[in-house]
C-alpha positions in Angstrom: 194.7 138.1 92.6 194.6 134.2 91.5 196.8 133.0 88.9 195.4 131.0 86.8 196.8 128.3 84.9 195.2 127.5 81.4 197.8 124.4 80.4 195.6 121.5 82.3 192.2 121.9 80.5 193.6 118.5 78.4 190.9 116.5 76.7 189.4 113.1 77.8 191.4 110.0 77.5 190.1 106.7 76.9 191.6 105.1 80.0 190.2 108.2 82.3 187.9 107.4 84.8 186.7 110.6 85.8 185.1 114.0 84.1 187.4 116.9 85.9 185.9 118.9 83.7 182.6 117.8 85.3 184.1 117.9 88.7 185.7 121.8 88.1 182.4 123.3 87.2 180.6 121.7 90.3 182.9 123.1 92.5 182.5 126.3 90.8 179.0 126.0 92.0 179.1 124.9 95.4 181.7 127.1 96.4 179.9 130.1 97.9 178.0 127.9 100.3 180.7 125.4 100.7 181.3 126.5 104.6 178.1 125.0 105.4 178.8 121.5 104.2 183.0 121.6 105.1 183.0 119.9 108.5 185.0 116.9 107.3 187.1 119.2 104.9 187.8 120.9 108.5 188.8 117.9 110.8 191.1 115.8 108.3 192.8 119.6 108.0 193.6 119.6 111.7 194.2 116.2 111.2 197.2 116.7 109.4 198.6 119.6 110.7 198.6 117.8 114.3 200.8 115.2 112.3 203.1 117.5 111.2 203.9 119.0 114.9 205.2 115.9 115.3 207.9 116.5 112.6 211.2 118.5 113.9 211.3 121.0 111.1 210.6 124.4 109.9 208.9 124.5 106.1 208.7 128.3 104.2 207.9 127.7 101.0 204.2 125.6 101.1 201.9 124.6 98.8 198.0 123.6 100.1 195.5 121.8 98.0 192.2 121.9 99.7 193.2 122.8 103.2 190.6 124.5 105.3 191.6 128.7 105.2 191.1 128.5 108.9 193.6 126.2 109.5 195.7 127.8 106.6 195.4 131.1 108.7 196.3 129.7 112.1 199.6 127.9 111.3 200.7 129.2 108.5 200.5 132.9 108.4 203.8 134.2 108.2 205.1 131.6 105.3 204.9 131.6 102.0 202.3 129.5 101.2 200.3 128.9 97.5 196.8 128.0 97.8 195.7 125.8 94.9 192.2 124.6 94.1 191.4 123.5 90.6 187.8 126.0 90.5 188.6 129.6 90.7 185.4 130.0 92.7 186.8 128.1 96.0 189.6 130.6 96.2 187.6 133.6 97.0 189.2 135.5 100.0 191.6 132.8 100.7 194.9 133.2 102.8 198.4 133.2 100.8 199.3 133.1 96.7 196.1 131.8 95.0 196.5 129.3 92.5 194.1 128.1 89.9 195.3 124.6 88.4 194.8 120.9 88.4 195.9 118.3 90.5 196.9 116.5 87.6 199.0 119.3 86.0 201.1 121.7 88.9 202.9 124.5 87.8 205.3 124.5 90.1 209.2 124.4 89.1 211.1 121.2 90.0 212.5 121.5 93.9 210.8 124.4 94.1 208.8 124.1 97.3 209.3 122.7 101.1 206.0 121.2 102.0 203.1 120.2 100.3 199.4 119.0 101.6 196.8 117.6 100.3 193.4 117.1 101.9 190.8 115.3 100.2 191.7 116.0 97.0 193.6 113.0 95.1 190.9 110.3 95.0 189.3 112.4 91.5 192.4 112.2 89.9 192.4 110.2 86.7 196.2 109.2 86.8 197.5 109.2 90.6 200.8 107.7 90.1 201.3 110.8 87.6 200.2 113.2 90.3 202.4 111.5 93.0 205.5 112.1 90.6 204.7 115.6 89.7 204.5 116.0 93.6 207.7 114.7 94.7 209.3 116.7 91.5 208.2 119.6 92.9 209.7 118.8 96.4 213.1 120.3 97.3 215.7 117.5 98.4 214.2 116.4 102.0 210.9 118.1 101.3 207.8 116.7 102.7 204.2 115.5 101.8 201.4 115.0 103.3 197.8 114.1 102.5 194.7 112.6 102.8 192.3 110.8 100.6 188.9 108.4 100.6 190.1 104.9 101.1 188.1 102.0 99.7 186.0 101.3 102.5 184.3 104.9 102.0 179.9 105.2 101.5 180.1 101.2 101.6 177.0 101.4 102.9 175.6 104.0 100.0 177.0 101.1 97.4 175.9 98.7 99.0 171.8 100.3 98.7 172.2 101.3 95.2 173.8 98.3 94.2 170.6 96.3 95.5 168.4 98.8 94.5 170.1 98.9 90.7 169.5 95.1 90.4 165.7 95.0 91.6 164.5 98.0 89.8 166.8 97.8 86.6 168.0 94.6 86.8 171.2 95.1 86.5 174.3 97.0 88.2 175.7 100.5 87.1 177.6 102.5 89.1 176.9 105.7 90.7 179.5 106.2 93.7 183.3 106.7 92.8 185.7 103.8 93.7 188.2 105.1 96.2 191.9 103.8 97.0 192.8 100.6 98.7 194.8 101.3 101.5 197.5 98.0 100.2 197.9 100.1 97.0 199.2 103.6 99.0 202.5 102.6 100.0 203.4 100.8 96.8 202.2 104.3 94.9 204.4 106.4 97.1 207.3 104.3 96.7 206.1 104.1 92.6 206.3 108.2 92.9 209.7 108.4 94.0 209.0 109.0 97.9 211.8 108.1 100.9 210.4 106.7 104.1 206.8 106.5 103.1 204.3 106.2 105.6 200.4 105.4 105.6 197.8 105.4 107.7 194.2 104.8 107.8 190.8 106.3 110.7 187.5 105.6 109.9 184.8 108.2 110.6 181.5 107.5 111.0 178.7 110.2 110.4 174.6 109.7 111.1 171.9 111.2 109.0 168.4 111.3 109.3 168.3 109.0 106.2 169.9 108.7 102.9 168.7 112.2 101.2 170.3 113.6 103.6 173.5 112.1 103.1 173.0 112.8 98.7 172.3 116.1 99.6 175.3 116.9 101.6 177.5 114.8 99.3 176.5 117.1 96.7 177.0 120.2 98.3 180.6 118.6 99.1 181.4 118.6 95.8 181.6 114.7 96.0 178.3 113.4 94.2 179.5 110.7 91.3 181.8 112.3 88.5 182.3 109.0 86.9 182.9 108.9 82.4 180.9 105.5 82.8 178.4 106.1 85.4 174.6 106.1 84.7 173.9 108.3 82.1 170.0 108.4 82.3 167.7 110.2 84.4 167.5 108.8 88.3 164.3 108.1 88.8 162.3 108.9 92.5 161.5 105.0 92.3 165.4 104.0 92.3 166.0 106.4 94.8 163.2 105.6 97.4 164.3 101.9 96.9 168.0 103.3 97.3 166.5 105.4 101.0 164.8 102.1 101.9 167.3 99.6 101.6 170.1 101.6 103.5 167.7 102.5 106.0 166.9 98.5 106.1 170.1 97.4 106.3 172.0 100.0 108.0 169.6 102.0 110.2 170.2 102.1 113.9 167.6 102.0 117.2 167.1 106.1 116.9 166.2 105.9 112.8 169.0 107.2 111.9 171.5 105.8 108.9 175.4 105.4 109.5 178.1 107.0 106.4 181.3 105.3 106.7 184.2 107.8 105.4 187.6 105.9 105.1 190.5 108.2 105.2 193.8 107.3 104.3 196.8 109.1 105.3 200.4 109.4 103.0 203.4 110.9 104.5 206.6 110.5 102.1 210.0 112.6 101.7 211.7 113.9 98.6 215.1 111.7 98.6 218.2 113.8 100.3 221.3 112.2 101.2 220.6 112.8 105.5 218.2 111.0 105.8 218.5 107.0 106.9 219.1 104.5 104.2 218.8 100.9 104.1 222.0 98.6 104.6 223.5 96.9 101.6 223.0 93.5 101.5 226.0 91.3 103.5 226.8 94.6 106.0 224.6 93.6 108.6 227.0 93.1 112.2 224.2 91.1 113.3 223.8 87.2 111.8 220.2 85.7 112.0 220.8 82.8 113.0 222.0 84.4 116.2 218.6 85.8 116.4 216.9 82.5 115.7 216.1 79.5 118.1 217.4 76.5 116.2 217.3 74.1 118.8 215.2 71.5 118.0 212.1 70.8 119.9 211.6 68.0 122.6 208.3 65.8 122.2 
C-alpha cells in the first residue's frame, strides 16, 4: 500500500522555475517502461551506496528518493526503509514503506529518520535551499545525507545545438534544457541547510548515441525532457530539430558518427549536527603559532 500525501499539490509561484505538476504527470507516464531507460538511475545508485561503505555506522530507519529497487533490495532489506517518489506510478512493486510526496514538501517528523538518499532527484526542485532544510530537519542528531544531482556542466553539448539552432532558425534564444547546479554553489547550500562536515564531489559521465534523437528520446523516457514555466511554449518544429541533430552532430560528433552527452553529477554528503562529532577550534586556542609554520626569512638576491 502507498501513502499518499495530498498537502504538496501547492500552486505555482511567481519565482518558480519549474512545473512539478508537469514533471509528476510525466513520470506517471513513463513509469511502466522506466526499466528500460534507468541505466544511469542504476550506476549513481551504486554510486552512493559504495560511498556509504566507507562510513563506520549502522542506519535503521531510511528514507530513499529515487534509488534503484535493485539496489534498495540488496543493501537494505532488513531496515526500515520509506520509498518516496513524487508519482504514485514509479512506486509499483517497490521494496519497503511506499511513499507518495514531493521533494519539496516531506512528511516526515523532525529527527525522525537515520539516513536519507537522494539520487537524481533535487535538480527539479523549485526552492533547494527549502528542500535541504526540510532534509536535515528530518535527520536525527548525527544522521546522514547523501545524494546526487545534475551539475552545470550536464547536456552542454545539447545547449550548445539548440542554442545555435534557436538563433539561425528563430533568431533568437529560448530555452529548452533545464539549468542544473553549479558545483561552487553545493557546499555553500549544505552549510545554508544546516549540514555539519559537508562534503561534495563531482564525476563526469559521458554517454554515445547514434545522434541527437536518440538522446531526446531517451531523455524523455527518463523523465528528464524540459519542464521549464518559461521554456518555449510553441510547437517544435522538424526544421529546429534537424538543425538542432545537425549542429551537435557538427560540432560534437566523433570518427564512428556517433554524438557524445555529457552528464555532470554532483555528489553531497552532510550530517545533522550532534555534539560527537569534531568541531572547529575557537579562535586564539590554537597550540600551534603560524608564524612558526611560516618562512620569514628574507630572501637573498
Amino acid at each position: 500500500m502507498t501513502q499518499k500525501n495530498s498537502s504538496f499539490k501547492a500552486p505555482l509561484k511567481s519565482s518558480d522555475i519549474f512545473n512539478r505538476s508537469l514533471i509528476r504527470s510525466r513520470r506517471e507516464l513513463i513509469a511502466r517502461s522506466f526499466s528500460d531507460y534507468d541505466f544511469l538511475n542504476r550506476e549513481i545508485s551504486e554510486r552512493l551506496i559504495d560511498n556509504l561503505h566507507d562510513i563506520k555506522m549502522s542506519f535503521k530507519k531510511i528514507l530513499s528518493m529515487n534509488l534503484c529497487d535493485d539496489t534498495i533490495r540488496t543493501y537494505f532489506k532488513d531496515m526500515f526503509l520509506i520509498n518516496q517518489n513524487m508519482a504514485h506510478k514509479m512506486l509499483d512493486g517497490k521494496y519497503g514503506k511506499k511513499v507518495q510526496a514531493d521533494e519539496d514538501f516531506l512528511p516526515y517528523k523532525n529527527q525522525c529518520l537515520e539516513l536519507i538518499i537522494s539520487c537524481l532527484t533535487l535538480h527539479w526542485i523549485n526552492d533547494l535551499p527549502g528542500a535541504l532544510i526540510q532534509i536535515r530537519r528530518s535527520l536525527k542528531p548525527n544522521g546522514l545525507f547523501m545524494g546526487a544531482v545534475y551539475g552545470g556542466e550536464t547536456l552542454f553539448e545539447l545547449r550548445a545545438s539548440m542554442l545555435k539552432a534557436g538563433i539561425d532558425i528563430r533568431g533568437g534564444i529560448t530555452p529548452h534544457v533545464s539549468p542544473f547546479m553549479d558545483i561552487r554553489d553545493a557546499g555553500t547550500l549544505m552549510q545554508r541547510a544546516g549540514f555539519s562536515l559537508p562534503v561534495v564531489s563531482t564525476e563526469r559521465i559521458t554517454v554515445n548515441y547514434a545522434d541527437a534523437f536518440s538522446l531526446m528520446k531517451e531523455l524523455k523516457n527518463m523523465g528528464e525532457n524540459n519542464a521549464l514555466i518559461k521554456g518555449f511554449k510553441g510547437l517544435t518544429s522538424k526544421k529546429f530539430m534537424f538543425a538542432v541533430a545537425e549542429k551537435y552532430q557538427q560540432d560534437y560528433g566523433n570518427e564512428q558518427g556517433r554524438i557524445p552527452a555529457t552528464f555532470d553529477i554532483i555528489y553531497l554528503k552532510g550530517w545533522a549536527p550532534h555534539e560527537s562529532q569534531q568541531q572547529p577550534l575557537r579562535p586564539g586556542t590554537g597550540k600551534i603559532r603560524l608564524k612558526d609554520a611560516l618562512d620569514l626569512k628574507p630572501k637573498s638576491s
